[in-house]
N, C-alpha and C positions, 0 to 999 in steps of 0.2 A: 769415341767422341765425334761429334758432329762438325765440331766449330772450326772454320776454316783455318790452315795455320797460317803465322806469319809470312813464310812463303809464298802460300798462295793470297794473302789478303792483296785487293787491288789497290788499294792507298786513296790518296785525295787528290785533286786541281784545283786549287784556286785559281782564279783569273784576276787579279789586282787592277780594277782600272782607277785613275785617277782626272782629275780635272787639271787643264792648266790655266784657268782661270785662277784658283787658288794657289797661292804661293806653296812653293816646292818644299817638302818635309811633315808640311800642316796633314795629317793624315790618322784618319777617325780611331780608335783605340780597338776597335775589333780586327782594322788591316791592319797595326802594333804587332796585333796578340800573332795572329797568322804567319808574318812576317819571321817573328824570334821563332816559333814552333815548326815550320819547315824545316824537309830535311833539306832541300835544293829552293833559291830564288833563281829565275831566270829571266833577262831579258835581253830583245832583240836588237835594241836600239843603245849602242853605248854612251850616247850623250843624253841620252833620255834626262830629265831635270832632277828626276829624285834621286838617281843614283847615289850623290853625293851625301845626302842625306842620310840615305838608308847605311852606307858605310860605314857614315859617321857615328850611325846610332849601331855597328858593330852589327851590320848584316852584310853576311858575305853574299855578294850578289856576280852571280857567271854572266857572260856576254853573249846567250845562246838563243838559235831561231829555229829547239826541235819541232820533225813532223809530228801528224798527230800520234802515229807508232811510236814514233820513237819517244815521247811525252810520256805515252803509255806504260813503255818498258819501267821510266824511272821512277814510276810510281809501285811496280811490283816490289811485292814485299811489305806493302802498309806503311810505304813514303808518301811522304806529301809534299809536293812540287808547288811552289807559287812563282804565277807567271806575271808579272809586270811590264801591264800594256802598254803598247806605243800609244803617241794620238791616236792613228787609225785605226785603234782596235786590233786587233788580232785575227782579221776573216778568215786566212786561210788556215790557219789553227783550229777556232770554232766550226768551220765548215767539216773539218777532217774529223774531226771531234765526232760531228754529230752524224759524219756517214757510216764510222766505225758501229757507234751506237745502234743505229738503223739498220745494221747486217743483223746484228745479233750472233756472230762469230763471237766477239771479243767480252772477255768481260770487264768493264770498266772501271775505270777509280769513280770514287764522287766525284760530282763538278760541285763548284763554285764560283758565281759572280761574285765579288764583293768589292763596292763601292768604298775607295777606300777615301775622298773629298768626292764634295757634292756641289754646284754651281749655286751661290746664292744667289737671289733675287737680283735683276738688274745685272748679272754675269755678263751677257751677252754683248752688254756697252762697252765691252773691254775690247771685244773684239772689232765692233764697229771702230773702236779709234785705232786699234793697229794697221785696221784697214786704210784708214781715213792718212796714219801719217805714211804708209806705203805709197799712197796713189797720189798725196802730195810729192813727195821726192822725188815718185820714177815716170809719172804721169807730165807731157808737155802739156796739155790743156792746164788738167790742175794747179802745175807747182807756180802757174803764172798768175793764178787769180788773185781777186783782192776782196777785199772788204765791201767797196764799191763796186768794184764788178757784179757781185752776186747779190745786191740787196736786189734788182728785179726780180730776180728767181724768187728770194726769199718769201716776197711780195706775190709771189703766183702760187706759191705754194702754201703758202697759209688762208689765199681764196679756194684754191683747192681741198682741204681740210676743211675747209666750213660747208661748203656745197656737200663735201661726202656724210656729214654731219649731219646736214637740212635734208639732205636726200635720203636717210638712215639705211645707206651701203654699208653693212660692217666691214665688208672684205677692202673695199675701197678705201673705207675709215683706217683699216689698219695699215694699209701701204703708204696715203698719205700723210698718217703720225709720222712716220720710216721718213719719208722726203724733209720732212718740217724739221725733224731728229738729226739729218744729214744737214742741214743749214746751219744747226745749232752745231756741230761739231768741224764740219769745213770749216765757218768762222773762226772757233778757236784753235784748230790749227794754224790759220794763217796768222794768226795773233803771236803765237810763239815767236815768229819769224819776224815779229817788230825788233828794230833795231832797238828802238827808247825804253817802249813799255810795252815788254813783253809779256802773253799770261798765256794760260791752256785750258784745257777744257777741266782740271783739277780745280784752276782757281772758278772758274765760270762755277762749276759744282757747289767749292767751300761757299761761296757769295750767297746764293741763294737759297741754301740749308741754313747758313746763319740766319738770313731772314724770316725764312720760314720759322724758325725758332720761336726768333724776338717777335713775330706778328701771331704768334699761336699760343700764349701766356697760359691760356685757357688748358692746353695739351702738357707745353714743358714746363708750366710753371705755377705760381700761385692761385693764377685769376680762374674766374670760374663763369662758363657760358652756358647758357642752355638753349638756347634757342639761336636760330641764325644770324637774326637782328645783334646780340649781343656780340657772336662771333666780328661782324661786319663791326661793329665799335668800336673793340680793342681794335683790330686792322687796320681803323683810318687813325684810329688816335696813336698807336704808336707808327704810323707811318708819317703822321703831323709834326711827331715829335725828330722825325730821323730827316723829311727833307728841309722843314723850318723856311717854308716858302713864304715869300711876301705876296704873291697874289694863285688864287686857284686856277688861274688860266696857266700856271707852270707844272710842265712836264705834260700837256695836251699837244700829242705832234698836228700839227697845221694841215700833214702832206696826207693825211687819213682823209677816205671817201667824203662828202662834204656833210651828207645827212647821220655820219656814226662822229662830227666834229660837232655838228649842232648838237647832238644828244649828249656827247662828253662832256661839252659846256655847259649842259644846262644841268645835269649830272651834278658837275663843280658847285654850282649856285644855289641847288635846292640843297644839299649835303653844310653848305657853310653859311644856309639859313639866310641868301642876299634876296634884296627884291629888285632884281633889274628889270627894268620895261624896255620893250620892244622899240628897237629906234620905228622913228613914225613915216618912215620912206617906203612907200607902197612899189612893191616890185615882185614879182616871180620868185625871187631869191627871196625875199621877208619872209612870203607866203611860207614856202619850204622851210623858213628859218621858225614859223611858227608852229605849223602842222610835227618839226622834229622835236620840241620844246612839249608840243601838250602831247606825245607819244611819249615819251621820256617818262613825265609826270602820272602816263598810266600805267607805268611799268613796260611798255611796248617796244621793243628793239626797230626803229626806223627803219636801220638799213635793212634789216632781215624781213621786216613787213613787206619796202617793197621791191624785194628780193622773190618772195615768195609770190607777188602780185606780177610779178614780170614773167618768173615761169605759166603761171596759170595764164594770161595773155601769149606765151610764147606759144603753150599745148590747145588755146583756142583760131592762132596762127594756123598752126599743124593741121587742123581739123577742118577750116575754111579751105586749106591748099588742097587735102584728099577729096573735099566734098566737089573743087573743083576742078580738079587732076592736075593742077600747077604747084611749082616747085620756083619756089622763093628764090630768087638771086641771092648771092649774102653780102652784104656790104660788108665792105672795106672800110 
Protein backbone atom coordinates (compact mmCIF):
# COMPACT_ATOMS: atom_id res chain seq x y z
CA UNK A 1 0.00 0.00 0.00
CA UNK A 2 0.99 3.38 -0.76
CA UNK A 3 -1.11 5.52 1.55
CA UNK A 4 0.63 7.27 4.15
CA UNK A 5 -0.13 5.81 7.65
CA UNK A 6 -1.45 7.35 10.52
CA UNK A 7 1.82 7.80 11.94
CA UNK A 8 3.30 9.47 9.37
CA UNK A 9 0.18 11.66 8.20
CA UNK A 10 1.04 15.37 8.98
CA UNK A 11 -2.42 16.47 10.47
CA UNK A 12 -3.86 19.97 10.20
CA UNK A 13 -3.39 23.97 11.73
CA UNK A 14 -5.88 25.86 11.90
CA UNK A 15 -5.27 29.42 12.72
CA UNK A 16 -8.58 30.82 14.60
CA UNK A 17 -8.62 34.49 14.27
CA UNK A 18 -11.35 36.41 15.61
CA UNK A 19 -12.56 40.11 15.69
CA UNK A 20 -12.90 42.07 18.92
CA UNK A 21 -15.00 44.25 17.50
CA UNK A 22 -17.71 41.47 17.75
CA UNK A 23 -18.71 40.36 21.00
CA UNK A 24 -16.87 37.46 22.39
CA UNK A 25 -18.49 33.84 21.77
CA UNK A 26 -20.52 35.15 18.56
CA UNK A 27 -18.37 32.96 16.28
CA UNK A 28 -19.22 31.61 12.43
CA UNK A 29 -20.30 27.82 12.62
CA UNK A 30 -17.35 26.53 10.35
CA UNK A 31 -14.84 27.90 13.65
CA UNK A 32 -17.79 25.71 15.85
CA UNK A 33 -17.17 22.73 13.71
CA UNK A 34 -13.20 23.15 13.84
CA UNK A 35 -13.17 24.00 17.33
CA UNK A 36 -15.19 20.56 18.71
CA UNK A 37 -13.10 18.44 15.93
CA UNK A 38 -9.57 19.32 17.15
CA UNK A 39 -7.47 17.15 18.79
CA UNK A 40 -5.45 20.18 20.80
CA UNK A 41 -6.99 24.19 20.99
CA UNK A 42 -4.17 26.34 21.88
CA UNK A 43 -3.66 29.69 22.96
CA UNK A 44 -1.19 32.29 23.91
CA UNK A 45 -2.86 34.81 25.63
CA UNK A 46 -4.93 33.54 28.76
CA UNK A 47 -7.25 36.42 29.00
CA UNK A 48 -7.90 36.40 25.48
CA UNK A 49 -11.90 37.29 25.45
CA UNK A 50 -13.13 34.01 23.96
CA UNK A 51 -11.72 31.71 26.28
CA UNK A 52 -14.53 31.83 28.52
CA UNK A 53 -16.81 31.08 25.83
CA UNK A 54 -15.21 28.36 24.26
CA UNK A 55 -15.06 26.53 27.76
CA UNK A 56 -18.30 27.12 28.37
CA UNK A 57 -19.32 25.70 25.09
CA UNK A 58 -17.03 22.55 26.54
CA UNK A 59 -13.78 23.12 24.58
CA UNK A 60 -10.94 22.35 26.31
CA UNK A 61 -8.54 25.17 25.45
CA UNK A 62 -4.42 24.97 26.78
CA UNK A 63 -2.60 28.23 27.61
CA UNK A 64 0.38 27.57 25.08
CA UNK A 65 2.88 29.83 22.70
CA UNK A 66 4.37 26.68 20.74
CA UNK A 67 7.36 27.31 18.12
CA UNK A 68 6.74 26.71 14.82
CA UNK A 69 8.55 23.03 15.40
CA UNK A 70 7.07 22.37 18.06
CA UNK A 71 3.33 23.11 16.48
CA UNK A 72 4.70 20.84 14.04
CA UNK A 73 5.45 17.97 16.19
CA UNK A 74 1.71 18.01 17.59
CA UNK A 75 0.21 17.56 14.64
CA UNK A 76 2.21 14.35 13.70
CA UNK A 77 0.07 11.53 13.46
CA UNK A 78 -2.99 13.26 11.54
CA UNK A 79 -3.89 15.75 14.60
CA UNK A 80 -5.33 18.71 14.24
CA UNK A 81 -4.21 21.70 16.33
CA UNK A 82 -6.24 24.90 16.44
CA UNK A 83 -4.56 27.86 17.27
CA UNK A 84 -6.53 30.85 18.79
CA UNK A 85 -5.08 34.22 17.87
CA UNK A 86 -4.23 36.95 19.92
CA UNK A 87 -5.18 40.58 18.71
CA UNK A 88 -1.84 40.63 17.04
CA UNK A 89 -2.00 37.97 15.16
CA UNK A 90 0.43 35.29 15.61
CA UNK A 91 3.67 36.76 13.32
CA UNK A 92 6.03 34.89 14.85
CA UNK A 93 4.16 31.57 14.58
CA UNK A 94 3.19 32.22 10.82
CA UNK A 95 6.69 33.49 10.01
CA UNK A 96 8.21 30.16 11.46
CA UNK A 97 5.58 28.42 9.71
CA UNK A 98 6.37 29.59 6.48
CA UNK A 99 10.28 29.30 6.68
CA UNK A 100 9.89 25.72 7.71
CA UNK A 101 7.69 25.30 4.46
CA UNK A 102 10.24 27.29 2.39
CA UNK A 103 13.24 24.58 3.36
CA UNK A 104 11.37 21.98 2.00
CA UNK A 105 13.08 19.86 4.86
CA UNK A 106 9.86 19.46 6.68
CA UNK A 107 6.77 17.91 5.70
CA UNK A 108 3.91 19.78 6.88
CA UNK A 109 0.34 19.62 8.19
CA UNK A 110 -2.21 21.68 6.26
CA UNK A 111 -2.57 25.26 7.16
CA UNK A 112 -5.67 27.04 7.73
CA UNK A 113 -6.79 30.50 8.18
CA UNK A 114 -10.20 30.71 9.27
CA UNK A 115 -12.08 33.47 10.08
CA UNK A 116 -13.86 32.79 12.79
CA UNK A 117 -16.05 36.73 13.27
CA UNK A 118 -15.85 39.20 10.58
CA UNK A 119 -15.89 43.16 11.18
CA UNK A 120 -19.14 44.57 10.01
CA UNK A 121 -19.72 47.62 8.44
CA UNK A 122 -19.06 50.72 10.41
CA UNK A 123 -16.57 48.23 12.94
CA UNK A 124 -14.00 50.55 12.95
CA UNK A 125 -16.31 53.34 15.00
CA UNK A 126 -15.96 51.16 17.87
CA UNK A 127 -12.59 51.72 17.97
CA UNK A 128 -12.45 55.53 17.15
CA UNK A 129 -14.69 55.92 20.50
CA UNK A 130 -12.31 53.73 22.76
CA UNK A 131 -9.84 55.78 21.49
CA UNK A 132 -11.77 59.08 21.91
CA UNK A 133 -12.73 57.95 25.78
CA UNK A 134 -8.97 57.00 26.30
CA UNK A 135 -7.57 60.43 25.37
CA UNK A 136 -10.39 61.98 27.10
CA UNK A 137 -9.38 60.48 30.77
CA UNK A 138 -5.47 60.37 30.40
CA UNK A 139 -5.14 63.25 27.90
CA UNK A 140 -4.53 67.03 29.95
CA UNK A 141 -5.57 68.94 26.75
CA UNK A 142 -8.50 66.78 26.04
CA UNK A 143 -10.09 65.80 29.37
CA UNK A 144 -10.38 69.73 29.82
CA UNK A 145 -12.39 70.68 26.86
CA UNK A 146 -15.85 71.54 26.38
CA UNK A 147 -18.66 71.93 24.22
CA UNK A 148 -17.75 75.56 23.73
CA UNK A 149 -14.27 75.27 23.51
CA UNK A 150 -14.46 73.22 20.34
CA UNK A 151 -17.25 74.50 18.31
CA UNK A 152 -14.44 76.84 16.49
CA UNK A 153 -12.59 73.76 15.34
CA UNK A 154 -15.77 72.37 14.55
CA UNK A 155 -16.37 75.33 12.45
CA UNK A 156 -12.90 75.07 10.52
CA UNK A 157 -13.39 71.62 10.03
CA UNK A 158 -16.50 71.33 8.24
CA UNK A 159 -15.04 74.49 5.86
CA UNK A 160 -12.29 72.21 5.53
CA UNK A 161 -14.50 69.33 4.23
CA UNK A 162 -16.28 71.35 1.71
CA UNK A 163 -13.19 73.00 0.01
CA UNK A 164 -11.83 69.14 -0.16
CA UNK A 165 -15.10 68.44 -1.83
CA UNK A 166 -15.10 71.59 -4.27
CA UNK A 167 -11.54 70.84 -4.91
CA UNK A 168 -12.40 66.90 -5.72
CA UNK A 169 -9.05 65.73 -3.31
CA UNK A 170 -10.31 62.22 -2.45
CA UNK A 171 -7.42 61.50 -0.40
CA UNK A 172 -7.98 64.96 1.35
CA UNK A 173 -11.86 64.26 1.24
CA UNK A 174 -11.26 61.32 3.19
CA UNK A 175 -9.03 62.52 6.18
CA UNK A 176 -11.19 65.49 6.50
CA UNK A 177 -14.57 63.17 6.83
CA UNK A 178 -12.10 61.61 9.79
CA UNK A 179 -11.67 65.32 11.47
CA UNK A 180 -15.55 66.24 11.04
CA UNK A 181 -16.05 62.33 12.55
CA UNK A 182 -13.68 63.39 15.54
CA UNK A 183 -15.86 66.46 16.25
CA UNK A 184 -18.92 64.52 16.18
CA UNK A 185 -17.53 61.91 18.81
CA UNK A 186 -15.11 64.39 21.06
CA UNK A 187 -18.67 66.16 21.57
CA UNK A 188 -20.40 63.31 22.74
CA UNK A 189 -17.93 62.17 24.98
CA UNK A 190 -17.77 65.38 26.68
CA UNK A 191 -21.66 65.08 26.91
CA UNK A 192 -21.34 61.84 29.02
CA UNK A 193 -19.60 63.97 31.68
CA UNK A 194 -22.59 66.35 31.94
CA UNK A 195 -23.66 66.34 35.41
CA UNK A 196 -27.61 67.04 34.37
CA UNK A 197 -28.15 65.68 31.07
CA UNK A 198 -25.85 63.34 30.27
CA UNK A 199 -25.83 61.26 26.57
CA UNK A 200 -23.04 59.42 24.27
CA UNK A 201 -22.26 58.93 21.32
CA UNK A 202 -25.08 55.67 21.44
CA UNK A 203 -27.68 58.08 22.05
CA UNK A 204 -26.36 60.85 19.40
CA UNK A 205 -26.51 57.32 16.95
CA UNK A 206 -30.32 56.08 18.38
CA UNK A 207 -31.48 59.95 17.55
CA UNK A 208 -30.64 60.09 14.14
CA UNK A 209 -31.51 56.54 12.88
CA UNK A 210 -34.91 56.98 14.48
CA UNK A 211 -35.00 59.94 12.25
CA UNK A 212 -33.79 58.78 9.39
CA UNK A 213 -36.56 56.13 9.67
CA UNK A 214 -39.56 58.42 10.33
CA UNK A 215 -38.20 60.77 7.27
CA UNK A 216 -37.65 57.84 4.78
CA UNK A 217 -41.45 56.28 4.77
CA UNK A 218 -40.73 55.66 1.37
CA UNK A 219 -37.68 53.01 2.40
CA UNK A 220 -39.10 51.66 6.14
CA UNK A 221 -42.57 52.05 5.48
CA UNK A 222 -45.63 52.34 3.52
CA UNK A 223 -45.17 55.39 1.41
CA UNK A 224 -43.82 55.24 -1.97
CA UNK A 225 -41.45 57.73 -3.84
CA UNK A 226 -40.06 57.72 -7.13
CA UNK A 227 -38.46 60.49 -7.88
CA UNK A 228 -36.48 62.99 -5.80
CA UNK A 229 -38.85 65.62 -5.60
CA UNK A 230 -41.25 63.14 -3.90
CA UNK A 231 -38.40 61.95 -1.64
CA UNK A 232 -37.85 65.88 -0.52
CA UNK A 233 -42.01 65.89 0.30
CA UNK A 234 -42.38 63.31 2.64
CA UNK A 235 -38.93 64.84 4.43
CA UNK A 236 -40.27 68.29 4.81
CA UNK A 237 -43.70 67.14 5.58
CA UNK A 238 -42.99 64.78 8.12
CA UNK A 239 -40.28 67.13 9.58
CA UNK A 240 -43.34 69.85 9.64
CA UNK A 241 -45.14 67.65 11.40
CA UNK A 242 -42.15 66.76 14.32
CA UNK A 243 -40.88 70.36 14.85
CA UNK A 244 -44.61 72.30 14.66
CA UNK A 245 -42.81 75.62 14.26
CA UNK A 246 -44.75 78.76 14.20
CA UNK A 247 -42.57 80.63 11.83
CA UNK A 248 -39.96 79.11 8.91
CA UNK A 249 -37.28 81.55 9.99
CA UNK A 250 -36.93 78.77 13.24
CA UNK A 251 -34.22 76.53 13.33
CA UNK A 252 -32.12 79.02 10.61
CA UNK A 253 -28.83 79.64 12.81
CA UNK A 254 -28.17 83.44 12.37
CA UNK A 255 -24.17 82.70 13.16
CA UNK A 256 -24.02 80.89 9.36
CA UNK A 257 -21.87 82.98 6.51
CA UNK A 258 -24.13 85.78 5.57
CA UNK A 259 -24.96 84.87 1.80
CA UNK A 260 -25.78 80.62 2.84
CA UNK A 261 -28.34 82.82 5.67
CA UNK A 262 -29.81 84.70 2.70
CA UNK A 263 -30.29 81.54 0.61
CA UNK A 264 -31.63 79.65 3.78
CA UNK A 265 -34.17 82.23 4.13
CA UNK A 266 -35.15 82.44 1.01
CA UNK A 267 -35.16 78.59 0.78
CA UNK A 268 -37.88 78.85 3.90
CA UNK A 269 -40.18 81.28 1.85
CA UNK A 270 -40.26 79.69 -1.58
CA UNK A 271 -40.69 76.02 0.14
CA UNK A 272 -43.89 77.49 2.45
CA UNK A 273 -45.11 79.31 -0.81
CA UNK A 274 -44.82 83.24 1.05
CA UNK A 275 -44.49 86.32 -1.09
CA UNK A 276 -42.07 88.48 0.83
CA UNK A 277 -40.74 91.67 -0.90
CA UNK A 278 -37.55 93.05 -0.48
CA UNK A 279 -37.48 95.89 2.11
CA UNK A 280 -36.91 98.93 -0.17
CA UNK A 281 -33.66 100.32 1.54
CA UNK A 282 -31.05 100.44 -1.06
CA UNK A 283 -27.58 99.39 0.34
CA UNK A 284 -24.74 96.92 -0.47
CA UNK A 285 -26.24 94.58 1.93
CA UNK A 286 -29.86 94.54 -0.09
CA UNK A 287 -27.86 94.23 -3.10
CA UNK A 288 -26.22 90.83 -1.82
CA UNK A 289 -29.50 90.33 0.11
CA UNK A 290 -31.00 90.16 -3.55
CA UNK A 291 -28.29 88.70 -5.88
CA UNK A 292 -28.63 85.49 -2.85
CA UNK A 293 -32.42 85.31 -3.09
CA UNK A 294 -32.56 85.16 -7.11
CA UNK A 295 -29.43 82.37 -6.93
CA UNK A 296 -31.40 80.47 -4.57
CA UNK A 297 -34.41 80.56 -6.98
CA UNK A 298 -31.95 79.18 -9.78
CA UNK A 299 -31.11 76.44 -7.85
CA UNK A 300 -27.41 78.13 -7.40
CA UNK A 301 -25.46 77.56 -4.03
CA UNK A 302 -24.46 81.44 -3.25
CA UNK A 303 -21.81 80.76 -0.96
CA UNK A 304 -20.30 78.13 -3.23
CA UNK A 305 -20.63 80.45 -6.41
CA UNK A 306 -18.68 82.83 -4.89
CA UNK A 307 -16.44 80.58 -3.41
CA UNK A 308 -15.46 79.29 -6.42
CA UNK A 309 -15.20 82.94 -8.09
CA UNK A 310 -12.70 83.85 -5.25
CA UNK A 311 -10.44 80.88 -6.09
CA UNK A 312 -10.45 81.83 -9.85
CA UNK A 313 -9.45 85.61 -8.90
CA UNK A 314 -7.07 84.12 -6.20
CA UNK A 315 -5.28 81.69 -9.40
CA UNK A 316 -5.50 85.17 -11.62
CA UNK A 317 -3.72 86.91 -8.36
CA UNK A 318 -0.97 83.96 -8.68
CA UNK A 319 -0.55 84.49 -12.23
CA UNK A 320 -0.25 88.53 -12.23
CA UNK A 321 2.49 87.88 -9.21
CA UNK A 322 4.63 85.31 -11.49
CA UNK A 323 4.08 87.43 -14.62
CA UNK A 324 5.58 90.01 -12.34
CA UNK A 325 8.08 88.24 -10.08
CA UNK A 326 6.21 89.75 -6.89
CA UNK A 327 4.99 87.81 -4.10
CA UNK A 328 2.01 89.09 -2.36
CA UNK A 329 2.16 90.22 1.45
CA UNK A 330 -0.68 88.24 3.15
CA UNK A 331 -2.80 90.09 5.16
CA UNK A 332 -3.55 89.74 8.53
Amino acid sequence: MNATSSEEAPGRIVLLTTSHRVAPGLLSWPAWQALHAADRVLCADGAHPQLPYLREAGTAVDEASPTAEELIALCAGGHTVVVVATGEGEPALTDGLARLAGSGRVQMPELELLPASYDLPGARLLDLVQVMDRIRVECPFSSQQTHKGLAKYSIEEVYELVEAIEEGDRDELREELGDVLLQVIFHSRIAEDDPDAPFSVDDVAAGIVAKLIRRHPHVFGDETASTPEEVREHWLRTKAAEKQRSSVTEGVPLTQPGLALAAKLASRVRTAGLDVPLPPTESIGYDLLALAIHAESEGVDPEAALRAAARAYRDAIRRTENENGESAAADD
